[in-house]
ROVEXFI-181111 format. One record per atom (N, C-alpha, C): residue number from 1; residue in three letters; chain; atom name; x, y, z. Coordinates in Angstrom, 1 decimal, padded with zeros to 4 digits. Each point is the difference from the previous one (the first is absolute). Example, Ala and Ser with C-alpha at 12.3 -4.5 7.8 and 13.67 -1.06 7.14 Angstrom:
// residues 2
+-----+-----+----+----+--------+--------+--------+
|   i |  aa | ch | at |   east |  north |     up |
+-----+-----+----+----+--------+--------+--------+
|   1 | ALA |  A |  N |  013.2 | -005.7 |  007.8 |
|   1 | ALA |  A | CA | -000.9 |  001.2 |  000.0 |
|   1 | ALA |  A |  C |  000.9 |  001.2 |  000.0 |
|   2 | SER |  A |  N | -000.4 |  001.1 | -000.7 |
|   2 | SER |  A | CA |  000.9 |  001.1 |  000.0 |
|   2 | SER |  A |  C | -000.8 |  001.1 |  000.8 |
+-----+-----+----+----+--------+--------+--------+
END
This chain:
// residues 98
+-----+-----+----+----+--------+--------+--------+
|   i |  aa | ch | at |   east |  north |     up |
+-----+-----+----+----+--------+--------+--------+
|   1 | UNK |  A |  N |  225.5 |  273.0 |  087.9 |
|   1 | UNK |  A | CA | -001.1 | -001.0 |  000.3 |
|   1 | UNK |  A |  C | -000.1 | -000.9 | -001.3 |
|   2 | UNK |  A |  N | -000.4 | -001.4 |  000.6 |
|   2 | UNK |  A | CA |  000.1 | -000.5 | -001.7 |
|   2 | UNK |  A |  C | -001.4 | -000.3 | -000.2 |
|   3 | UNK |  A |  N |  000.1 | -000.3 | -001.3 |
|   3 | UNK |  A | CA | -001.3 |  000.8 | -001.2 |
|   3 | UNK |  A |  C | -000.5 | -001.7 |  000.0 |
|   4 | UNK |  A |  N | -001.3 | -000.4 |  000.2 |
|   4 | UNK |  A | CA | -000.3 | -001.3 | -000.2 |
|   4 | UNK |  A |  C | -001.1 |  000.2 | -001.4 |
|   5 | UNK |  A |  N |  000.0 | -000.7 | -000.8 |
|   5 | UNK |  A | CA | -001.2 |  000.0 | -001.0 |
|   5 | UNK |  A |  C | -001.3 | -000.5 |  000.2 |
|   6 | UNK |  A |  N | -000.9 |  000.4 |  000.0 |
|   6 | UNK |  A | CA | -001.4 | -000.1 |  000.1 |
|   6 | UNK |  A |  C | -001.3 | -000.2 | -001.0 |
|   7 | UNK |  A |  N | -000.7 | -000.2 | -000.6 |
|   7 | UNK |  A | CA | -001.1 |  000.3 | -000.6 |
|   7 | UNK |  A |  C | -001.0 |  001.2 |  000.3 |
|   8 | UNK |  A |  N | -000.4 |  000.1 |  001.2 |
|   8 | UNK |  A | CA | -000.8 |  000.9 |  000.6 |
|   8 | UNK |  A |  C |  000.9 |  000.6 |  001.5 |
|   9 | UNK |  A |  N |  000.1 |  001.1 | -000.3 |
|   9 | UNK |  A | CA |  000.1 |  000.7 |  001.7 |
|   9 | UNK |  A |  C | -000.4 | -000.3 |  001.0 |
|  10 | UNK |  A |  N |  000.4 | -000.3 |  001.2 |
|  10 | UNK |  A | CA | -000.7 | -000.6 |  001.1 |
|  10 | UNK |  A |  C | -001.1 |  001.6 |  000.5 |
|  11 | UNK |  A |  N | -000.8 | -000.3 |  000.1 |
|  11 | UNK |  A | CA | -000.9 |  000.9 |  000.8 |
|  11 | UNK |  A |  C |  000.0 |  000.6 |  001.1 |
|  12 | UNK |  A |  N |  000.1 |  000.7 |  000.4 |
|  12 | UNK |  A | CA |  000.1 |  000.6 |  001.2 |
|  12 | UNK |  A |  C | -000.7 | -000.6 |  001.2 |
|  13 | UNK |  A |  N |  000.1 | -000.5 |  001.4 |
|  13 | UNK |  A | CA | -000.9 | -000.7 |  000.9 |
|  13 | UNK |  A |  C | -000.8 |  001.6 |  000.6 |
|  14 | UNK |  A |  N | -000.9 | -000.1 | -000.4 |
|  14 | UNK |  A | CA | -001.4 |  001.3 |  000.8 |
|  14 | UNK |  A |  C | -000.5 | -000.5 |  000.7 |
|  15 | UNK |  A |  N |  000.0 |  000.9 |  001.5 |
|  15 | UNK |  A | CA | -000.3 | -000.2 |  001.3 |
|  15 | UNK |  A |  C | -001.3 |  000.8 | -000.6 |
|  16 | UNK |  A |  N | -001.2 |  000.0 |  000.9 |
|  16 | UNK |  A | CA | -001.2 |  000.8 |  000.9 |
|  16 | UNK |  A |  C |  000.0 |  000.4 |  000.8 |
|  17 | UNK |  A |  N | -000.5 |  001.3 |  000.4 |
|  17 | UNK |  A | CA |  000.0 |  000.5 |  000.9 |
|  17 | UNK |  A |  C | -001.6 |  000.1 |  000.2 |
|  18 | UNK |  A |  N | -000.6 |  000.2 |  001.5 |
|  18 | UNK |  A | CA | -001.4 |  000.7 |  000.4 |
|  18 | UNK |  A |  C | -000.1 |  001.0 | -000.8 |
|  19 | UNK |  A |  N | -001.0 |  000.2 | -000.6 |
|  19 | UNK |  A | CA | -000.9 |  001.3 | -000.8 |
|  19 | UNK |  A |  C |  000.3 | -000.1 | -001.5 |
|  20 | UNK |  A |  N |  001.1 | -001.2 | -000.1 |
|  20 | UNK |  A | CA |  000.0 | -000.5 | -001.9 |
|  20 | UNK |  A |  C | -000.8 | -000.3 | -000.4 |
|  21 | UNK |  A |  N | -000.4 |  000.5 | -001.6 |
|  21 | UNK |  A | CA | -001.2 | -000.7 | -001.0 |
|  21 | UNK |  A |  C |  000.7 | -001.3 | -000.4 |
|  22 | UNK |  A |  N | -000.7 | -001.3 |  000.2 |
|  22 | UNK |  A | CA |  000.1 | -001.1 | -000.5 |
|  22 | UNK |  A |  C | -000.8 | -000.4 | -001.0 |
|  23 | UNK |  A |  N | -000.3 | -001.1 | -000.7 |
|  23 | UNK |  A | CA | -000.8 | -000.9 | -000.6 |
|  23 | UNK |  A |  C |  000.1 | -001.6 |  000.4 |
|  24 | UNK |  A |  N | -000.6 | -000.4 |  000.4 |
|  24 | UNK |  A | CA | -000.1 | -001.5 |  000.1 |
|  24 | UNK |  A |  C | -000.8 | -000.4 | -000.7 |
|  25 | UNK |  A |  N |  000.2 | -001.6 | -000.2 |
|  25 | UNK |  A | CA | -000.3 | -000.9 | -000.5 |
|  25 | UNK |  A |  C | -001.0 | -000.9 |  000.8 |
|  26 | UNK |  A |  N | -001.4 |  000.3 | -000.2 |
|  26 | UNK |  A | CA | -000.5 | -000.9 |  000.9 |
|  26 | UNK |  A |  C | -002.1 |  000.3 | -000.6 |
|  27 | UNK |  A |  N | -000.4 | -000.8 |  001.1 |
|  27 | UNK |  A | CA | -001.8 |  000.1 | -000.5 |
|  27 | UNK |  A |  C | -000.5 |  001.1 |  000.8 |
|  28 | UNK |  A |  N | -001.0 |  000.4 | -000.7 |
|  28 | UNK |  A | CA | -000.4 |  001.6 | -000.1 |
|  28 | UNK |  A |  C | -001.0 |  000.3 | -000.6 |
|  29 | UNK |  A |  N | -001.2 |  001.1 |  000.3 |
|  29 | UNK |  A | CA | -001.1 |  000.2 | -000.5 |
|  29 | UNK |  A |  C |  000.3 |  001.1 | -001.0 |
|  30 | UNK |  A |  N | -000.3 |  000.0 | -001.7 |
|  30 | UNK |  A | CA | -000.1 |  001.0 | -000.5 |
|  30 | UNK |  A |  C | -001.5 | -000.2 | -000.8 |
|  31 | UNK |  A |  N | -000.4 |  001.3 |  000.2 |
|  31 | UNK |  A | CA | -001.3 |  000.2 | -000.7 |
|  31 | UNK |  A |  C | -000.8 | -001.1 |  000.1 |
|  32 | UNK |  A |  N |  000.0 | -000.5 |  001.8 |
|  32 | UNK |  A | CA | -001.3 | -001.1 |  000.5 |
|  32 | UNK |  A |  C |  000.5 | -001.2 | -000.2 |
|  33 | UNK |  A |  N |  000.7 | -000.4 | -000.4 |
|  33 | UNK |  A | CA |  000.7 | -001.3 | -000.6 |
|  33 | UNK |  A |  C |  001.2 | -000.3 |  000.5 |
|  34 | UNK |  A |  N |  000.4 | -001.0 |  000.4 |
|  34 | UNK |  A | CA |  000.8 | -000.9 |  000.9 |
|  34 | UNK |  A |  C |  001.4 | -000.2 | -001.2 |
|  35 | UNK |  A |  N |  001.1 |  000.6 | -000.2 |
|  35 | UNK |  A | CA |  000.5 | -000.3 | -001.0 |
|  35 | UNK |  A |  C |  001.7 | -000.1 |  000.9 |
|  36 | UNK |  A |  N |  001.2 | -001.0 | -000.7 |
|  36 | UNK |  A | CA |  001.1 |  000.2 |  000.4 |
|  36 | UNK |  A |  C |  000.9 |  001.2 | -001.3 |
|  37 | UNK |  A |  N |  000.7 |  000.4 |  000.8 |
|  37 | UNK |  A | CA |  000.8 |  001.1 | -000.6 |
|  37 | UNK |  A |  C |  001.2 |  001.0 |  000.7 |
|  38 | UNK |  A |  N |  000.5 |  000.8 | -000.7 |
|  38 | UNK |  A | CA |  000.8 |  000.8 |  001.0 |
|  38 | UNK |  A |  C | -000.7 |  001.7 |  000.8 |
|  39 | UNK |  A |  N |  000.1 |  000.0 |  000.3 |
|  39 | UNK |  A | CA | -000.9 |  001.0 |  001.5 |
|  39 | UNK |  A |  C |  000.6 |  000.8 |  000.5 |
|  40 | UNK |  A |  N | -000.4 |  001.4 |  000.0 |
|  40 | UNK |  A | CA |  001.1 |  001.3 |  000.4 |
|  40 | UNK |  A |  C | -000.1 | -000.4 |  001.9 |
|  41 | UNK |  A |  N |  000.5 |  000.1 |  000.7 |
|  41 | UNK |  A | CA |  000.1 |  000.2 |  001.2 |
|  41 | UNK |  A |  C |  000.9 |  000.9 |  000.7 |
|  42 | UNK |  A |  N |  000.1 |  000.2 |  001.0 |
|  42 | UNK |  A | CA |  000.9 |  000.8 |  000.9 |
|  42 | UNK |  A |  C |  000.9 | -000.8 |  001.6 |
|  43 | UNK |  A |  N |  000.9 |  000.1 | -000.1 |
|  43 | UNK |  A | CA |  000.7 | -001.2 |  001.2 |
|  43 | UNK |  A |  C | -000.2 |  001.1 |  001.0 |
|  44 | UNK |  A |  N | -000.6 | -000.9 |  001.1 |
|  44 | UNK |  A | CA | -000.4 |  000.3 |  001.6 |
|  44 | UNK |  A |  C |  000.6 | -000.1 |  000.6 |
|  45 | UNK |  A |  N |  001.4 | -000.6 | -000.1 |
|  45 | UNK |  A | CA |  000.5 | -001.2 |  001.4 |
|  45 | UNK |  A |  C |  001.1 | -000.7 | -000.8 |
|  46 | UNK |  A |  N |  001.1 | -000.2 |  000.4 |
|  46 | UNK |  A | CA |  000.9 | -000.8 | -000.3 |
|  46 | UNK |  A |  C |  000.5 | -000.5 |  001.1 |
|  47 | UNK |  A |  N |  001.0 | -001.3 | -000.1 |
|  47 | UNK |  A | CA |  001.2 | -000.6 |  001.0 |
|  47 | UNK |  A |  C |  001.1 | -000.4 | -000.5 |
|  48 | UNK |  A |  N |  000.9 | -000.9 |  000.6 |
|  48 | UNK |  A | CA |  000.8 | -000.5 | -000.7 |
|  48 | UNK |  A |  C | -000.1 | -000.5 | -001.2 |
|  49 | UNK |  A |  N | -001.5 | -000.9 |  000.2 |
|  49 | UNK |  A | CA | -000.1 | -001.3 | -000.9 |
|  49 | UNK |  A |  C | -001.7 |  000.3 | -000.5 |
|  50 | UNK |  A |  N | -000.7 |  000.8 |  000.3 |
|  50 | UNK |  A | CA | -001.1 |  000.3 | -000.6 |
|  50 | UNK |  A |  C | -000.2 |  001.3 | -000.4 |
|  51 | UNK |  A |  N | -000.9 |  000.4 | -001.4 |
|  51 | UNK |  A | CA | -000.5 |  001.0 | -000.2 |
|  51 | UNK |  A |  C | -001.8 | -000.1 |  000.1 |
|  52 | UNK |  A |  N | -000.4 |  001.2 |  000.8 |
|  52 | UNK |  A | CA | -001.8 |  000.2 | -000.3 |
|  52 | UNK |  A |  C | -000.1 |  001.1 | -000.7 |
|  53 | UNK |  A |  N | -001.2 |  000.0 | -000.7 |
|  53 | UNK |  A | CA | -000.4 |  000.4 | -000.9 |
|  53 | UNK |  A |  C | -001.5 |  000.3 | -000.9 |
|  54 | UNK |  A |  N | -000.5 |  001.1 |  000.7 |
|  54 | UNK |  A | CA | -001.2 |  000.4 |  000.5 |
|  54 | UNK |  A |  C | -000.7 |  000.4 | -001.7 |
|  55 | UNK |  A |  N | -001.2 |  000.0 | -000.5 |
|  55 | UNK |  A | CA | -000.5 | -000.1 | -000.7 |
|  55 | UNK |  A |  C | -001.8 |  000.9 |  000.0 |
|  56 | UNK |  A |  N | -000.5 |  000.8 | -001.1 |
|  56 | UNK |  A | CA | -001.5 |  000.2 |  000.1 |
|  56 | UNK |  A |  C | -000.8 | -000.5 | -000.2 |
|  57 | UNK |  A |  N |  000.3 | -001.6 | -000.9 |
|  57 | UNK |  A | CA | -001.0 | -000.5 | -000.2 |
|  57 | UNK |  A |  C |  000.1 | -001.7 |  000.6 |
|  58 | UNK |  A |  N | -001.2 | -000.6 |  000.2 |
|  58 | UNK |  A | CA | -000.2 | -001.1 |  000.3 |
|  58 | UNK |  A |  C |  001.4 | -001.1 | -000.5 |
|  59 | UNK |  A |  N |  000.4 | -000.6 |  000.8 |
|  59 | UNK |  A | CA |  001.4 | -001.1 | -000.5 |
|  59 | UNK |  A |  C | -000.4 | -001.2 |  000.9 |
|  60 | UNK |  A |  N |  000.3 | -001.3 | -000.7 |
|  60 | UNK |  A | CA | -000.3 | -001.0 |  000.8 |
|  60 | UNK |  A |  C |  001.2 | -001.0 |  000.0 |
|  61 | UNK |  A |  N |  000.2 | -000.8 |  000.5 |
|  61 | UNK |  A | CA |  000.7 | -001.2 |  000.4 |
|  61 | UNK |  A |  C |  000.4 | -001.0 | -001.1 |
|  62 | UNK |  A |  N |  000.5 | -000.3 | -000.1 |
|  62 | UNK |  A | CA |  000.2 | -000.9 | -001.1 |
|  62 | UNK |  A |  C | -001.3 | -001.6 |  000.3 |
|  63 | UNK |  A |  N | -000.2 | -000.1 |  001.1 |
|  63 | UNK |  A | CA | -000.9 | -000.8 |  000.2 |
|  63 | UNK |  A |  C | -001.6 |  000.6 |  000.2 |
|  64 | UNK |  A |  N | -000.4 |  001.0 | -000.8 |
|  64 | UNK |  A | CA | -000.9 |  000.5 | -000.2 |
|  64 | UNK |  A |  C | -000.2 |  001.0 |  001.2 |
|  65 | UNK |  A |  N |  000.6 | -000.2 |  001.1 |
|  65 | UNK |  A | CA | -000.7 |  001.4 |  001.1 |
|  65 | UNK |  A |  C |  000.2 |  000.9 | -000.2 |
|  66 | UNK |  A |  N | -000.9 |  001.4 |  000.2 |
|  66 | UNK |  A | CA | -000.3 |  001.5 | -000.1 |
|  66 | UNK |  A |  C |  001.0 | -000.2 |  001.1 |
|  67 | UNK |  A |  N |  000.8 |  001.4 | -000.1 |
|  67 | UNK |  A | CA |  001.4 |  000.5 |  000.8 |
|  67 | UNK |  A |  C | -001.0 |  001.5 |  000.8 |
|  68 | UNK |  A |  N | -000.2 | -000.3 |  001.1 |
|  68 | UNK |  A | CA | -001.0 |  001.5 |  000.3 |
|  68 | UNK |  A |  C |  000.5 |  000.7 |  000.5 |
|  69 | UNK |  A |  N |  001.8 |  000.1 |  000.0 |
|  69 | UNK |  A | CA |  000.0 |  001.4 |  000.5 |
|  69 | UNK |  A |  C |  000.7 |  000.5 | -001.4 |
|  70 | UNK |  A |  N |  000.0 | -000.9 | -001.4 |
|  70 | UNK |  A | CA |  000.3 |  000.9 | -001.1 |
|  70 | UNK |  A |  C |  002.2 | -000.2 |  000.0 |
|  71 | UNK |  A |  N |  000.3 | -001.0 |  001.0 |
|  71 | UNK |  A | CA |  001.6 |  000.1 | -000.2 |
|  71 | UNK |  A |  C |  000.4 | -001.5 |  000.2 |
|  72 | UNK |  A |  N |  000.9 | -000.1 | -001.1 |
|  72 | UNK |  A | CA |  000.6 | -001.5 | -000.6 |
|  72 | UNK |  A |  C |  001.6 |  000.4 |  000.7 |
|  73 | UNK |  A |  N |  000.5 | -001.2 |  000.5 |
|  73 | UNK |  A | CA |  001.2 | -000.5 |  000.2 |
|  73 | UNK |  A |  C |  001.2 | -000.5 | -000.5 |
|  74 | UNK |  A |  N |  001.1 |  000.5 | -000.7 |
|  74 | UNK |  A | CA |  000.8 | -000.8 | -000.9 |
|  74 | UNK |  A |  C |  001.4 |  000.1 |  000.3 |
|  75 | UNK |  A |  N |  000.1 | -001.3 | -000.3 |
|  75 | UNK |  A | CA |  002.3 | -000.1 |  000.3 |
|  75 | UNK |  A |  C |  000.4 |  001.5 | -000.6 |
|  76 | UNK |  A |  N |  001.2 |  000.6 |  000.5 |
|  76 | UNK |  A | CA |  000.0 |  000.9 | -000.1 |
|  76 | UNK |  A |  C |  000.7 |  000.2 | -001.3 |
|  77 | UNK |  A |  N |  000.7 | -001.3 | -000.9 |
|  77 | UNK |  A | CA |  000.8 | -000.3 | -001.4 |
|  77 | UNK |  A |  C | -001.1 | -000.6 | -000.5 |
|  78 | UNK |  A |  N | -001.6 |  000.3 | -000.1 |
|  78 | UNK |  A | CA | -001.3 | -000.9 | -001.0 |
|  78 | UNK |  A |  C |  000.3 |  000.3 | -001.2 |
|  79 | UNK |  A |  N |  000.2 | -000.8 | -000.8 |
|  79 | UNK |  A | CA |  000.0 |  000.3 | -001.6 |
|  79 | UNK |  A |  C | -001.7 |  000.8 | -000.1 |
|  80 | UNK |  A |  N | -001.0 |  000.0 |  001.2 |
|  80 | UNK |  A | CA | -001.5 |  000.2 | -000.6 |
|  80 | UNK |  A |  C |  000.0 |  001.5 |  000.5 |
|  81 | UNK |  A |  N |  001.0 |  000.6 |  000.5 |
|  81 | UNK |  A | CA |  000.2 |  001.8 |  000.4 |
|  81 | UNK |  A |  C |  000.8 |  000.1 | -001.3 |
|  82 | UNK |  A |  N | -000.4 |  001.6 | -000.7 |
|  82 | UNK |  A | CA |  001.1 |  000.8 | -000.7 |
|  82 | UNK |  A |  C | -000.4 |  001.3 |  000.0 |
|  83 | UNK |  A |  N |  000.9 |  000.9 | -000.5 |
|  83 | UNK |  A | CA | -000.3 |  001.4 |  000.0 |
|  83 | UNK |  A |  C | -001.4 |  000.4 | -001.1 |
|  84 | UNK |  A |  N | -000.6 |  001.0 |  000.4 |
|  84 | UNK |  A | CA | -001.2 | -000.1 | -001.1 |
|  84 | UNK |  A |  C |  000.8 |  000.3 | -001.6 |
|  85 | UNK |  A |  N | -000.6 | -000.7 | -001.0 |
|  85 | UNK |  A | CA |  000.4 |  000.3 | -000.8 |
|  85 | UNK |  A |  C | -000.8 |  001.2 | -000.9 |
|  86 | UNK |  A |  N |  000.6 |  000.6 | -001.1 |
|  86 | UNK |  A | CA | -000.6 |  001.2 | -000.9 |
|  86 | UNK |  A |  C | -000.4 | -000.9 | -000.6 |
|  87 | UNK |  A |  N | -001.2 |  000.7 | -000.4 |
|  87 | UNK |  A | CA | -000.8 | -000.1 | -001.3 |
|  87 | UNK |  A |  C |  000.1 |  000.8 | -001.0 |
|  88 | UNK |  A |  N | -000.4 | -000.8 | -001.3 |
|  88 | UNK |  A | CA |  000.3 |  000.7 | -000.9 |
|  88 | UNK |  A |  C | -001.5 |  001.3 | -000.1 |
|  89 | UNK |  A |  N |  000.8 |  001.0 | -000.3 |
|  89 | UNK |  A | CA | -000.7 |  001.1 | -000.3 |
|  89 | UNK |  A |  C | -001.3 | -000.4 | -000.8 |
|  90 | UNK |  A |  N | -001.3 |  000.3 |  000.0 |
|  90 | UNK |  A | CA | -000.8 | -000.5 | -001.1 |
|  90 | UNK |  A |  C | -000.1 |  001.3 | -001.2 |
|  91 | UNK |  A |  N |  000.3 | -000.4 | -001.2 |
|  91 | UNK |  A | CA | -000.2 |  001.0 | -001.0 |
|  91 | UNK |  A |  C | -001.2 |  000.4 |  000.0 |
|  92 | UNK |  A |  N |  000.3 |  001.4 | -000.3 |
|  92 | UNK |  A | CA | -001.1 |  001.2 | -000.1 |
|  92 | UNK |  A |  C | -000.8 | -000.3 | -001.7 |
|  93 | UNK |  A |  N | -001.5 |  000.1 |  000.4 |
|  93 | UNK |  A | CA | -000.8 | -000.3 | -000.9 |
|  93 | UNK |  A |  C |  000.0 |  001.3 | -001.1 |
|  94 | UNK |  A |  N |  000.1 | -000.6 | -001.6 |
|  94 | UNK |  A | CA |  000.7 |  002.0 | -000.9 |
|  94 | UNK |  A |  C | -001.7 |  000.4 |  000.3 |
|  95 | UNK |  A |  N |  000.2 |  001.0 |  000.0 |
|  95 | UNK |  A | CA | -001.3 |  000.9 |  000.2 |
|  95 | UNK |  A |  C | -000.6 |  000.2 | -001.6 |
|  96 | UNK |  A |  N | -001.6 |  000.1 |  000.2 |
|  96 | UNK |  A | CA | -000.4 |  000.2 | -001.6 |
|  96 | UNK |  A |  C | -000.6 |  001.6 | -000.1 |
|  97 | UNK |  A |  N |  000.6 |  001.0 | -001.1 |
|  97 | UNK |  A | CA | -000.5 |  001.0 |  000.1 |
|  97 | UNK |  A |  C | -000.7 | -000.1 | -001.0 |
|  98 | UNK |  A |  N | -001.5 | -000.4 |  000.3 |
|  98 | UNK |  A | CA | -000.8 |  000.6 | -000.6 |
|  98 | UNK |  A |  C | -001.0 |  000.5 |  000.0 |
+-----+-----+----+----+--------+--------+--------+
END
């Protein structure tokens, strides 16, 4: 096979399946407050060409509407779906013995 040169590795194309943890990209209530960001969810429903993807907390529309049954709709290749990402560990506070 011949060897092409690259800068970066092409990435692998990652399907979803029903019952995956996702994160989207979209508006959302945290702590009472209406904020955009990325959002753990779980996909409900796929097709050819759409993924759903069901959520616990309040998400709205990009044109401001509350979503009331809590599930956003996205091309099934959205740059605004990705796998949840890690967090960094938070360091352990040193203990004071005294």
């Amino acid at each position: 096979m011949t060897q092409y040169p690259f800068m970066k590795a092409p990435e692998p194309e990652e399907n979803v399946d029903v019952g995956d943890l996702v994160e989207v990209y979209c508006d959302h209530e945290k702590n009472g407050t209406r904020v955009r960001g990325w959002l753990k969810g779980i996909v409900v429903q796929l097709d050819a060409k759409l993924v759903a993807v069901q959520f616990r907390t309040n998400v709205y529309l990009t044109d401001g509407w509350m979503v009331p049954d809590h599930i956003l709709w996205f091309p099934q290749k959205s740059a605004h779906i990705r796998r949840p990402q890690k967090r960094p560990a938070r360091a352990a506070l040193p203990h004071n013995n005294h």
